[in-house]
C-alpha positions as CSV (number, residue, x, y, z in Angstrom):
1,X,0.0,0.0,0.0
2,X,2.7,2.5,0.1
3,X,5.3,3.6,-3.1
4,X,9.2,3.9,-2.5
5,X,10.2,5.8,-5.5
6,X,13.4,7.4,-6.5
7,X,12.5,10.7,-7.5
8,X,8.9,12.4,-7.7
9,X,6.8,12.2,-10.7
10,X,3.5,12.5,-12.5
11,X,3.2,8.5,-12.8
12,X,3.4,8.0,-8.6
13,X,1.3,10.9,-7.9
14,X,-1.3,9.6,-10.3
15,X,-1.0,6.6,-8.6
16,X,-2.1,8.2,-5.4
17,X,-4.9,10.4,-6.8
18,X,-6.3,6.8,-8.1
19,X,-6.7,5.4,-5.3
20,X,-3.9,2.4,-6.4
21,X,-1.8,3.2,-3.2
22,X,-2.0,5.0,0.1
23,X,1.2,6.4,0.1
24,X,4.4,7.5,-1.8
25,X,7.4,7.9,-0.2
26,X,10.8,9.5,-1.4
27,X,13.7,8.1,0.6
28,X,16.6,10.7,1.6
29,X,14.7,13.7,0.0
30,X,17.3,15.3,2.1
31,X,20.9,13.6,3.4
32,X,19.8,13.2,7.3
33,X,22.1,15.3,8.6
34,X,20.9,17.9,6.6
35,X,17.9,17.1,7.7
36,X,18.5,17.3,11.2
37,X,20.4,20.4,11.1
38,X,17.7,22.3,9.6
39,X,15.2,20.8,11.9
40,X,17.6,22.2,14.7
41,X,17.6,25.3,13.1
42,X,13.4,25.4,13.0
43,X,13.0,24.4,16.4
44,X,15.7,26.8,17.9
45,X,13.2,30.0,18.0
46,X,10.5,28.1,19.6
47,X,7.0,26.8,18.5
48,X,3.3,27.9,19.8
49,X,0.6,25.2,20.1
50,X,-2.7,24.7,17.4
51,X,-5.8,26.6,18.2
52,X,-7.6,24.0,18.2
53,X,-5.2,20.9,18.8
54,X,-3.0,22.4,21.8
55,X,-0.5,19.1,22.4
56,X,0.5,19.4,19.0
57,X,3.1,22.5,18.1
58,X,3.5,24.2,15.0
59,X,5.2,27.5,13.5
60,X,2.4,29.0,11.1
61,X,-0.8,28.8,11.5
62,X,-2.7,26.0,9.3
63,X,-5.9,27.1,7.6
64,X,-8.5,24.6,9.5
65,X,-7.5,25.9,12.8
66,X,-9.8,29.2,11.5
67,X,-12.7,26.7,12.1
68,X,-14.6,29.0,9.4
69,X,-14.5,31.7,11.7
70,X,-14.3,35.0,10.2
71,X,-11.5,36.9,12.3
72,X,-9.5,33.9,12.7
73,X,-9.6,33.8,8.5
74,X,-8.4,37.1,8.4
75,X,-5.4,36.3,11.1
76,X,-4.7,32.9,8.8
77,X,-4.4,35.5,5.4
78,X,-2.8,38.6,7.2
79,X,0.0,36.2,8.3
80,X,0.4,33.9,5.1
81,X,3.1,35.6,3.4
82,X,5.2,36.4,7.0
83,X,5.4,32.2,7.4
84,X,6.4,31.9,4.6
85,X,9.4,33.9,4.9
86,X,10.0,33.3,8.2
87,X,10.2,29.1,7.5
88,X,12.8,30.6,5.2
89,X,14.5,32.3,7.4
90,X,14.8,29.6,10.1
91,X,16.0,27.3,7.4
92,X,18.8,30.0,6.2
93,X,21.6,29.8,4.5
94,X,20.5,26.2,3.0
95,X,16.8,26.5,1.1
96,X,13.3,26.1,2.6
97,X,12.7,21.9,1.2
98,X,8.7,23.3,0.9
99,X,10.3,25.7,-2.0
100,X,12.2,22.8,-3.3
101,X,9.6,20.6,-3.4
102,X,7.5,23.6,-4.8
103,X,9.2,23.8,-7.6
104,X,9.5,19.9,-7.8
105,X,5.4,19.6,-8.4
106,X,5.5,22.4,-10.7
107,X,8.2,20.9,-13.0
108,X,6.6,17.4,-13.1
109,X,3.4,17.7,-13.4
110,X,2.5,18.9,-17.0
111,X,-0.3,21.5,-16.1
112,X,2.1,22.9,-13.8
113,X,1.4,23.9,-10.3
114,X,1.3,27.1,-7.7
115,X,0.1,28.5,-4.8
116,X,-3.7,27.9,-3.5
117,X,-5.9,31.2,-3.4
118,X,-8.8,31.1,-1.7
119,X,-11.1,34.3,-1.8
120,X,-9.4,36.0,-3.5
121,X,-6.1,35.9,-1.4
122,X,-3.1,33.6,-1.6
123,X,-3.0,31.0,0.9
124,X,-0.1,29.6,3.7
125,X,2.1,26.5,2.9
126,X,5.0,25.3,4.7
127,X,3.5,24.6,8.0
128,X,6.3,23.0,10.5
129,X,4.5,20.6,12.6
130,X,5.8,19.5,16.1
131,X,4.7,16.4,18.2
132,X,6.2,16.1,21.5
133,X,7.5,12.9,23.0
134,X,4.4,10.6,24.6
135,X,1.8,12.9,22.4
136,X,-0.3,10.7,20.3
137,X,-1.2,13.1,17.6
138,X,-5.0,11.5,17.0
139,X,-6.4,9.8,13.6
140,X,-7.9,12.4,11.7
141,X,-8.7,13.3,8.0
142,X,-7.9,16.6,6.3
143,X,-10.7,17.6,3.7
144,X,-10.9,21.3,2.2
145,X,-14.5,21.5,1.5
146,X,-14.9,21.1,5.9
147,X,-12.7,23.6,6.5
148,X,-13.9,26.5,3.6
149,X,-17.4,25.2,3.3
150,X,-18.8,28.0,1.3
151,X,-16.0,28.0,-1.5
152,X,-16.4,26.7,-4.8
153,X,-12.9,26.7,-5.0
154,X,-12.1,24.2,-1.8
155,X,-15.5,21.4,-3.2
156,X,-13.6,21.6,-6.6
157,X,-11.2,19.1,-5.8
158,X,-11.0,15.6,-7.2
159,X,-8.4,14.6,-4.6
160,X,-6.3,15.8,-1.8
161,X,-3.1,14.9,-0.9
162,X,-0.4,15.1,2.1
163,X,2.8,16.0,1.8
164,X,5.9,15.7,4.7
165,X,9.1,15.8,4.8
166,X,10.6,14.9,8.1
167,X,13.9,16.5,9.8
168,X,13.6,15.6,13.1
169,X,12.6,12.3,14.5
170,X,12.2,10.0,18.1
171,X,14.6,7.3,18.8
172,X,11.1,5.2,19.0
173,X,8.0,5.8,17.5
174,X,6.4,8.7,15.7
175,X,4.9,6.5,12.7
176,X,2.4,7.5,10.4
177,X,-0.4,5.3,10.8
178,X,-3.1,4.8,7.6
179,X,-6.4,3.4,7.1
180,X,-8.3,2.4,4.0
181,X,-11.5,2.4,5.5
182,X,-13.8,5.2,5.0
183,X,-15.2,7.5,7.4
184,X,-17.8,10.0,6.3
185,X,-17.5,13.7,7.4
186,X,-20.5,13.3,9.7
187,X,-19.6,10.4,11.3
188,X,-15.7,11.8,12.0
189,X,-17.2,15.0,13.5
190,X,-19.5,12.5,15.5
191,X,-17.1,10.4,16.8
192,X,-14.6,12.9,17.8
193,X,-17.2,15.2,19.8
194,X,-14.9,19.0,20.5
195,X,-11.5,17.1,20.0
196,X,-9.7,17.6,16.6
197,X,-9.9,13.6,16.5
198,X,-10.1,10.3,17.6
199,X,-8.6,7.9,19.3
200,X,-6.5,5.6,16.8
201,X,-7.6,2.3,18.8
202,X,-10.9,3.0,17.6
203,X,-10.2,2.1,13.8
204,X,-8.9,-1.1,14.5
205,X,-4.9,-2.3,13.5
206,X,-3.7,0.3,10.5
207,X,-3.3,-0.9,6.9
208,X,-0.3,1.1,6.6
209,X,2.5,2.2,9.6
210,X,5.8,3.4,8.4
211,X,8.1,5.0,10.5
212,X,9.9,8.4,8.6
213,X,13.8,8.7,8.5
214,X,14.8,12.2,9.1
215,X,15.5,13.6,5.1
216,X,12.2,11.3,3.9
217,X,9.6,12.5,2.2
218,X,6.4,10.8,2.1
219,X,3.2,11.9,0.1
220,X,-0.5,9.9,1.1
221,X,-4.2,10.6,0.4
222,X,-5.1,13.1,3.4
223,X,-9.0,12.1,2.7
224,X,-8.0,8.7,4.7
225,X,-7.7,8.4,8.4
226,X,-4.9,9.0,9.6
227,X,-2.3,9.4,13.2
228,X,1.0,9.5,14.8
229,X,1.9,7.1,17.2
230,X,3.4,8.7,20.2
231,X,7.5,9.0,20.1
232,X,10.1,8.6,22.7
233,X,12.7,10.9,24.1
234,X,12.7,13.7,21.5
235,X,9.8,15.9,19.2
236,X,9.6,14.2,16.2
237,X,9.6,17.7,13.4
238,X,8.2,17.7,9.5
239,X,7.3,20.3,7.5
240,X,3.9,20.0,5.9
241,X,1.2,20.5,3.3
242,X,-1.6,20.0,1.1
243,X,-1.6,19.5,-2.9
244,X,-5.1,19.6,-4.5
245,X,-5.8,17.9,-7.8
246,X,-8.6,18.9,-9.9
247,X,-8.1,17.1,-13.1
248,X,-5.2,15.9,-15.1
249,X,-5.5,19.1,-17.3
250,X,-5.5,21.4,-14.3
251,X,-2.7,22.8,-12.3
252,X,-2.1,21.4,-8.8
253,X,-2.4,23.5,-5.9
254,X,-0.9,23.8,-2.4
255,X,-1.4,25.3,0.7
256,X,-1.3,24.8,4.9
């Protein structure tokens, strides 16, 4: 159920969007010690907690955490561009791997592809994500349409996809855990009451846990369920975000 590839391409991506594996993973994206390096560099500054997920850090601000909420879109917009730069700073003098891979998706796949806007305004990606040792980050899904429910632009995709490359990582622990199984909007929201998710145990054994190297990148369908199993001894880092697909013809789109 998973894809180790050599280098990134439309063929492996395509094989994501149909459904014909759960994940794609590009070994030593980065050498590991650059990896860890810039992971050091991230963390050094400091991290705040999500709105809405407070045992998981991040630097940036993701766009669900707005919950739909009107001044909490603005704060997500009004600090877009400032993340951006400011992952690029952290990561200075070697370049910001979200700008690598970037330009990566843009060169292979033949429509091209940019930066999400969303009304109107261009969106966040690059989101560093931060899971602290014994912190079991729950089983979730990540579906656009939930979090702008009255854009055209968000219910247009065809498929959306995960993408994180990890830096930093726990001596134990800290997999990414996938299910195949479906779980409908409704019935996620009803299961997970005012958490951000749900407890992994209740989906029953994972059909896919791999466990990152730091300098791996690893791409999967973000419409599936999935966690984090809880590390040991040290945060476990990766920079994230989201690629939309709205056709073969289209461009791709990302955003955090």
């Amino acid at each position: 159920m998973m894809l180790d590839v050599e280098h990134l391409d439309q063929w492996c991506i395509k094989k994501l969007i149909d459904g014909e594996v759960l994940a794609v993973r590009l070994k030593n994206f980065l050498s590991q010690s650059l990896a860890i390096e810039i992971g050091n560099k991230i963390l050094a500054p400091g991290f705040e907690g999500y709105i809405n997920a407070p045992s998981i850090g991040r630097i940036g601000m993701a766009f669900y955490e707005a919950e739909n909420q009107p001044p909490l879109i603005e704060d997500y917009f009004n600090q877009a561009g400032r993340n951006i730069v400011e992952l690029r700073n952290r990561c200075a003098p070697y370049s910001s791997p979200v700008d690598t891979l970037r330009c990566m998706l843009d060169e292979t796949w033949p429509a091209g592809a940019h930066l999400e806007s969303l009304y109107g305004r261009k969106m966040y990606v690059g989101l560093s994500r931060v899971v602290k040792p014994g912190v079991c980050f729950l089983a979730h899904h990540d579906i656009f349409a939930k979090d702008a429910p009255d854009s055209f632009q968000a219910h247009s995709l065809q498929a959306q996809l995960a993408c994180n490359v990890y830096l930093n990582m726990p001596s134990e622990g800290g997999a990414l855990q996938m299910w195949d199984k479906h779980v409908s909007p409704e019935l996620f929201d009803e299961m997970r009451g005012d958490s951000y998710g749900i407890d992994p145990a209740l989906l029953g054994r994972p059909t896919l846990e791999v466990r990152p190297q730091p300098g791996d990148f690893i791409m999967f369908n973000s419409r599936c369920m999935h966690s984090v199993s809880p590390g040991v001894a040290a945060p476990r880092l990766s920079l994230s975000f989201f690629v939309g697909y709205r056709g073969d013809s289209s461009p791709l789109t990302f955003w955090s």
